[in-house]
Structures are given as C-alpha cells and as structure tokens.
C-alpha positions in Angstrom: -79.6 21.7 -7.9 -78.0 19.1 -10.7 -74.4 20.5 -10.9 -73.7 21.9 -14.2 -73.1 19.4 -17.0 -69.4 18.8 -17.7 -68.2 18.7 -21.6 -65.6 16.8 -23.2 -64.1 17.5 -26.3 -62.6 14.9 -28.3 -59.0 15.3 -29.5 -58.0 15.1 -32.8 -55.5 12.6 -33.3 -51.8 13.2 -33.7 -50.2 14.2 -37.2 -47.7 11.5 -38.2 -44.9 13.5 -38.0 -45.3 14.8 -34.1 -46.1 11.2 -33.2 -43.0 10.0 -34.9 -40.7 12.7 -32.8 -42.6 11.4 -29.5 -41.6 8.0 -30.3 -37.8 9.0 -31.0 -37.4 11.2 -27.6 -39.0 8.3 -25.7 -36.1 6.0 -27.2 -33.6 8.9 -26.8 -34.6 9.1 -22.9 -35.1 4.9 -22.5 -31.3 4.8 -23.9 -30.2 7.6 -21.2 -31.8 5.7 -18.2 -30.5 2.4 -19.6 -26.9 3.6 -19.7 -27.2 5.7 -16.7 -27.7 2.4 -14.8 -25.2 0.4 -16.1 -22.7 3.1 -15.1 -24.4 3.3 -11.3 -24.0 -0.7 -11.4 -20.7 -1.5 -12.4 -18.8 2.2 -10.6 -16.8 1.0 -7.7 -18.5 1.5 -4.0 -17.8 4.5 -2.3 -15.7 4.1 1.1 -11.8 3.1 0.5 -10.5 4.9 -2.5 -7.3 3.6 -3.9 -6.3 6.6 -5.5 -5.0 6.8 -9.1 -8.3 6.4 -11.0 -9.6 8.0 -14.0 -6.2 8.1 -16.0 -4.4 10.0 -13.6 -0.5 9.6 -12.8 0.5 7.3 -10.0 3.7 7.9 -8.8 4.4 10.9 -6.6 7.7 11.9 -5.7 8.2 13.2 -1.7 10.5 15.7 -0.3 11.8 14.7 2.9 12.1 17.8 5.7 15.7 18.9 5.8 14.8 21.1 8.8 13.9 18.4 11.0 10.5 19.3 11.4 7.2 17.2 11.8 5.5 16.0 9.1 7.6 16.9 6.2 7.2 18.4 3.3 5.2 16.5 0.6 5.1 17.7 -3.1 4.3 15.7 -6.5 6.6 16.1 -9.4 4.4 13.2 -11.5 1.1 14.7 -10.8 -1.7 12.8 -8.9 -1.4 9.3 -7.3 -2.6 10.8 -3.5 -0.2 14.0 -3.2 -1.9 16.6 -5.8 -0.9 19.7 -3.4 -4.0 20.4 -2.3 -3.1 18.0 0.9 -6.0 15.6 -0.3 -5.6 12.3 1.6 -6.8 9.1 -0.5 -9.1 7.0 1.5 -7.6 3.7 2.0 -7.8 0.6 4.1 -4.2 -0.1 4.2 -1.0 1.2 2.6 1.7 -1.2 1.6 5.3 0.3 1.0 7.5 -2.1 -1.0 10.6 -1.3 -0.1 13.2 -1.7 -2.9 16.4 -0.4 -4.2 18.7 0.7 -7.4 20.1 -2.8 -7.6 16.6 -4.4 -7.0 15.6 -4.0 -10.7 15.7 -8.1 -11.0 13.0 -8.2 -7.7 10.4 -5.7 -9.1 10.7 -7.4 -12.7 9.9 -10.8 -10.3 7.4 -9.1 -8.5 5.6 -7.9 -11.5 5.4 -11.0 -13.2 4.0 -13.0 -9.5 1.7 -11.3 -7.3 1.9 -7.8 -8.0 0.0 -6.7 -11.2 2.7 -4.6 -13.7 -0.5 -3.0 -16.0 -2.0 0.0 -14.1 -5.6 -1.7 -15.1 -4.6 -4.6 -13.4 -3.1 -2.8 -10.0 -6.1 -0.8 -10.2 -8.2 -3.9 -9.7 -6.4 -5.7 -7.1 -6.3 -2.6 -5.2 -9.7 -1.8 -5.2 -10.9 -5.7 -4.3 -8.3 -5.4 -1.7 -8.5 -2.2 -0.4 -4.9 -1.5 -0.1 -2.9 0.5 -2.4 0.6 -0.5 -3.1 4.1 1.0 -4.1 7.4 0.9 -4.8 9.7 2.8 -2.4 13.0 4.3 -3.6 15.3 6.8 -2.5 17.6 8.8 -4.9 21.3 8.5 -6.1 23.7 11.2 -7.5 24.3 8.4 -10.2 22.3 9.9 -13.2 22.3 7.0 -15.7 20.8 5.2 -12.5 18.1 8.1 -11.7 17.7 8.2 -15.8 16.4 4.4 -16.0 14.4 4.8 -12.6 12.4 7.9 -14.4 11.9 5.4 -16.9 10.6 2.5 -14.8 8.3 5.0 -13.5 6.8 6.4 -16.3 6.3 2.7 -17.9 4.5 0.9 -14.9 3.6 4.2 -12.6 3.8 2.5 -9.4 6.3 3.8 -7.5 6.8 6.7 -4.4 10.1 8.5 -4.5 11.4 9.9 -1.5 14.4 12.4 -1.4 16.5 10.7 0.5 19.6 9.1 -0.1 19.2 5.5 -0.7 21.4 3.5 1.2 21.7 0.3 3.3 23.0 2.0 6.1 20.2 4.7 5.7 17.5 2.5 6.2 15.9 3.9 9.0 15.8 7.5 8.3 14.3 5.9 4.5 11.6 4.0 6.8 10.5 7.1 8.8 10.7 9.0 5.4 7.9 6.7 4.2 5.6 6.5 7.1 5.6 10.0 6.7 5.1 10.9 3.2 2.3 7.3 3.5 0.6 8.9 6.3 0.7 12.4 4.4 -0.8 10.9 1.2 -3.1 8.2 2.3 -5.6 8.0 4.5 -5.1 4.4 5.8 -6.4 2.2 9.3 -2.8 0.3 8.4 0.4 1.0 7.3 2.5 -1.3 5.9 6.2 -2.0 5.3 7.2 -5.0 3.2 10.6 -5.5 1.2 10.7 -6.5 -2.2 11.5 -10.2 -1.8 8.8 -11.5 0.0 5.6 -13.4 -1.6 2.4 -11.6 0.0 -1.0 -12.9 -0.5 -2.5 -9.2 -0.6 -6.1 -11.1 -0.3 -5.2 -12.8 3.3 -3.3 -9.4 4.4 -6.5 -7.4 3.7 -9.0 -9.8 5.7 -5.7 -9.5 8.8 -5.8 -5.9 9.2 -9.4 -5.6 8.5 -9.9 -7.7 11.7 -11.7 -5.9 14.9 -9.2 -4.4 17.4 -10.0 -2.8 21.1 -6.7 -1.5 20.9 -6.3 1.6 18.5 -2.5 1.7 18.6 -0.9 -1.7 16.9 2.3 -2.7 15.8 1.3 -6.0 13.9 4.1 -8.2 12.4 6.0 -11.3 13.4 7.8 -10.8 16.1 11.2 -11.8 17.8 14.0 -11.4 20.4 17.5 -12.4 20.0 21.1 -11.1 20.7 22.7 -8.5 20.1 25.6 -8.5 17.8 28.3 -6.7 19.2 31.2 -7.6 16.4 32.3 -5.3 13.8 32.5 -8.2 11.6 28.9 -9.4 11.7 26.0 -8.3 9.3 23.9 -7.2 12.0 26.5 -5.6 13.8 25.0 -2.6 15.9 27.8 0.0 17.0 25.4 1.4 20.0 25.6 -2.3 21.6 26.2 -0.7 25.0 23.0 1.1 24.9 21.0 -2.4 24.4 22.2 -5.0 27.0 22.9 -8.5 25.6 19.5 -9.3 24.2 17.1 -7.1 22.1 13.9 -6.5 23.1 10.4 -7.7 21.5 10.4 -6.8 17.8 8.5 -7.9 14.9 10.9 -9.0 11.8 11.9 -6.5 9.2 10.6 -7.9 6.1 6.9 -6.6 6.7 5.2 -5.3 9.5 2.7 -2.9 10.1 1.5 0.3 11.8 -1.7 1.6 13.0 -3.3 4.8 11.5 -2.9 6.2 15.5 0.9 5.0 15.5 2.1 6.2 12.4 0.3 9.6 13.3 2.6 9.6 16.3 5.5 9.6 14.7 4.5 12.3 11.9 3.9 14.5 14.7 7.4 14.5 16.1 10.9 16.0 14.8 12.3 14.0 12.6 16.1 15.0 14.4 14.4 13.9 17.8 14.5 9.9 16.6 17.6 7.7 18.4 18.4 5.6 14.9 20.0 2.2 15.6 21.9 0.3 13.1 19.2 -2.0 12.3 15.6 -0.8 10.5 13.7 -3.3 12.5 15.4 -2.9 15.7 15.1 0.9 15.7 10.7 0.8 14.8 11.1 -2.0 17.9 12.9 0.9 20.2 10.4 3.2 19.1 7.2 1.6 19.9 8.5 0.6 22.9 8.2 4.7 23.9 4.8 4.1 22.8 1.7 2.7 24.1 1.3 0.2 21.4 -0.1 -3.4 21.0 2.1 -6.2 20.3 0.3 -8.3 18.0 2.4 -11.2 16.7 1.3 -12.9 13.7 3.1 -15.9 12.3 1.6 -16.0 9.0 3.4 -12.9 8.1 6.9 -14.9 8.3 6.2 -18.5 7.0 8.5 -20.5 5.4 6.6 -21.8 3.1 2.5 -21.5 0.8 0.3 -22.6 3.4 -3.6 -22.5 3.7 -3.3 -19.4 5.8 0.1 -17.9 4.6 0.2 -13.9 4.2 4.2 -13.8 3.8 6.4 -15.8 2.6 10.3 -15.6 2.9 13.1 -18.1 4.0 13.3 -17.5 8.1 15.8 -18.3 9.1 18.0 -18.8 6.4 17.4 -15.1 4.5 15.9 -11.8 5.6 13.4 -12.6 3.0 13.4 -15.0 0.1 16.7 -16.4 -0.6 17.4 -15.8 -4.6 14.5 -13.6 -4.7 14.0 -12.9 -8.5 13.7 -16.7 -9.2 12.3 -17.8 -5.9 9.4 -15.3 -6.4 8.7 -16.7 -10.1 8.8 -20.2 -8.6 6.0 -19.6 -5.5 4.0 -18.0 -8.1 3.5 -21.2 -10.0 2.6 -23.3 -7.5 -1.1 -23.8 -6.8 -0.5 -24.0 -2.8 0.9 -20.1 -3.2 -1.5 -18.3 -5.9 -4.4 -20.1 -6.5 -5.7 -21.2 -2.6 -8.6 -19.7 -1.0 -8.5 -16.7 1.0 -9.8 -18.2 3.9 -9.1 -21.7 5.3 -11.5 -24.2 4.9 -14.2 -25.4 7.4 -13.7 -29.0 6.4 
C-alpha cells in the first residue's frame, strides 16, 4: 500500500518586530562568544601560579616559631600574596628571597629602577614569563620610625615578606632558615632561592637553570668554594667555633645567591628549629647543613661572574665584594649596558 501522503503547511512569515528581536539576541550572543574568547586567549596558562593576581595584596608578614618547633608558624597581617591562612601554597617554579636590610633602602631603590620591576603590573609580568615569584626579605627592629617607613615601602610597591625576626648581621642564619621556612610554607616551588640585594640577576637565564632536568631530587645549586678559616677576632669573617672546623672549610657555594631543592628545603622545615648548629657565617652554616644531607653539589659559575656575559645569571664583584661593590650605583650602571639587560637568554649557536 502507498504510505499515506505527508502535508506541509506553509509558514507565515515573521512580523517585523519578532524578526528584529531575533536579530538583536543573535548579536547579543555573537558579542558574548567573541569576548568570551578573547578572555580564554589572552588568561595566563594554568601550571606555575605566581601568586598575587587579581588585585590582591602581596606582602605577607611571617611569624617565626618561638618554641622551636618544625615548620613555624605562618600568618598574614597584609592579606594575600601566598599565606591567606587557609595554608594555600601558590604554585611556583622557583622562589627568589632578596635578602635586604633597614639600611638597604639605597639597594632596593637601585634594584627597582634595574632588573626588578617597582609597578605590581610590571612584577606580575616578569613573574609570570619567568615563573618565579620574587621578594624582599626583612626582619624587624624595635626602632619605630624605621618599622614606620618599612610599612610604608610596603604598602607603595607590595613586594616584600616580613619575617619576625630580629634583623641583624650577626642573625643571619637564624633570618635564612626563617625564610626557607616561611618560602617553603607559602610557595609551592621545585627551587628555592637566596639572593642579596646587590647582585645583578638575569631572572630570564635563572629560570631556564633551574628549569633544567635533574636525576638527583635533592640539590644545593650555587657557586661554590673552599677556603680558610678565619680564626682572628679581628677579621670580617671571623668564626668563634674555629676549633670545630679544621683549617679549611668545606665545599660551599658563595653566599650572595644560591639555591635549594623543593626536597631540601622540605628537610629542613621538618626539623626543630633549636636542633640547627649556627656558625658565624650564613653561607658556611647552609654548607655545614647540607653536608648532613644527601644533597647534590651542583656548581655553577654563572651565578658568580664578574662581569655581563652571554651566559651570566649573577653578577657581583668576586673577589673584591660579597656582591657588587657600591651597589646602588653599580646596579644602575649594569642596567645600562646592552651586554647586561638587553642580551639573549640563551647563547647563540653562531
């Protein structure tokens, strides 16, 4: 049998009016998608997370652990910036700690004006191309006028860590394990990095350097030295526990940067903080302390040249200064040179 016959009906065409509200929603949805991609497009990858974004405060502040125990206590009196006391770690590739002082004012204003971004827009950048997040490291003083000018720094360029701990030359190392801690407690980093304030980093070179491949999980990456020990009350480097040493110091790297493995640094959050032997020297005491350790010597002399090369990652006058002699002008003066800023990241095949 013929299947029954199908009818069609023909539709009346739109009114005016309806059409013209179809044609608006369709523009009204087109707009949507169109933005909605630009957004997807230009939103940063997901992966390393710098931390900071979105308008939110910087600067943390971090109580050290008065009773000795691992970890320490972390809290934020400035709001976000990694510690928002929820014990959120920001996802990073590296942390860099710029040490610096009360009386280093003169360095970070050098600093700021050279390779390190002062505009939170600008830090925000460099750390996201980078992968590292960097900071200012300070102590505290019972000097107010001194705290009182510090808050202000802070609240003007947000880009510091404050750690409750008195800051002092000859408190040094307690000040350096009081950052790997609070670091390790805010950031999720592969590296962690100490650097002082008068040394001229090329954060581009130090990113592709501890980005590199590694069998071993534990590594203490920096420059790395022997040499004697100073045994005269009269010297700068004078270490009182001499006797304890011998007459040569063991394999170090140099104090103005070095880093520390995610696994190392973890190692040292989990102990006491009263169960550390403290030498007189910052570097020699992270030296006796990985020594403990089943660590990786890697020795890298890029991170202590002497001068802008095309594979520099630190600059500072070895062996003339523990770091840039003159910083605050020396640091202006590298930045101006085409050799220091404007080189490639990588060297050259030709």
């Amino acid at each position: 049998m013929p299947s029954s016959p199908k009818f069609f009906h023909a539709r009346q065409p739109p009114s005016p009016r309806k059409f013209t509200v179809f044609i608006l929603l369709c523009l009204v949805f087109g707009l949507s998608g169109f933005v909605f991609g630009i957004v997807a497009i230009l939103r940063p990858p997901s992966g390393y997370s710098c931390g900071g974004g979105g308008g939110e405060v910087r600067s943390v502040s971090v109580v050290w652990d008065k009773s000795g125990g691992g970890g320490g206590g972390v809290g934020s009196s400035d709001g976000g910036g990694g510690g928002n006391g929820e014990g959120k770690r920001y996802k990073v590739m590296g942390f860099v700690g710029i040490q610096t002082g009360f009386g280093s004012v003169g360095r970070r204003r050098s600093l700021r004006k050279s390779w390190l971004p002062a505009d939170r827009q600008g830090l925000q950048r460099l750390e996201e191309a980078t992968g590292l997040a960097f900071r200012f490291i300070i102590g505290r003083t019972n000097d107010k006028s001194k705290m009182e000018e510090l808050r202000k720094e802070v609240t003007r360029y947000d880009d510091f860590m404050l750690l409750d701990i008195e800051e002092e030359y000859s408190k040094l190392p307690y000040k350096t394990l009081a950052f790997f801690k609070a670091a390790y407690a805010l950031y999720d980093a592969d590296f962690y990095v100490k650097a002082d304030d008068d040394v001229y980093l090329r954060p581009d070179r130090l990113s592709l350097l501890l980005a590199k491949e590694r069998s071993h999980s534990q590594t203490y990456l920096g420059c790395m030295k022997k040499g004697p020990v100073f045994t005269n009350p009269k010297l700068k480097w004078y270490e009182p526990m001499f006797y304890m040493l011998g007459n040569e110091y063991f394999l170090h790297a140099y104090g103005p940067i070095y880093a520390l493995s995610a696994d190392v640094v973890a190692s040292l959050v989990a102990l006491k903080n009263n169960s550390f032997r403290m030498f007189s020297n910052e570097d020699v005491t992270i030296g006796a302390w990985m020594l403990a350790m089943n660590v990786n010597h890697e020795d890298n002399r890029a991170l202590c040249s002497p001068g802008c090369t095309p594979s520099s990652i630190a600059v500072w006058d070895i062996p003339e200064c523990s770091g840039l002699c003159n910083p605050e002008k020396r640091l202006l003066e590298l930045h101006q040179r085409e050799s220091c800023s404007n080189t490639p990241t990588l060297v050259s095949d030709d």
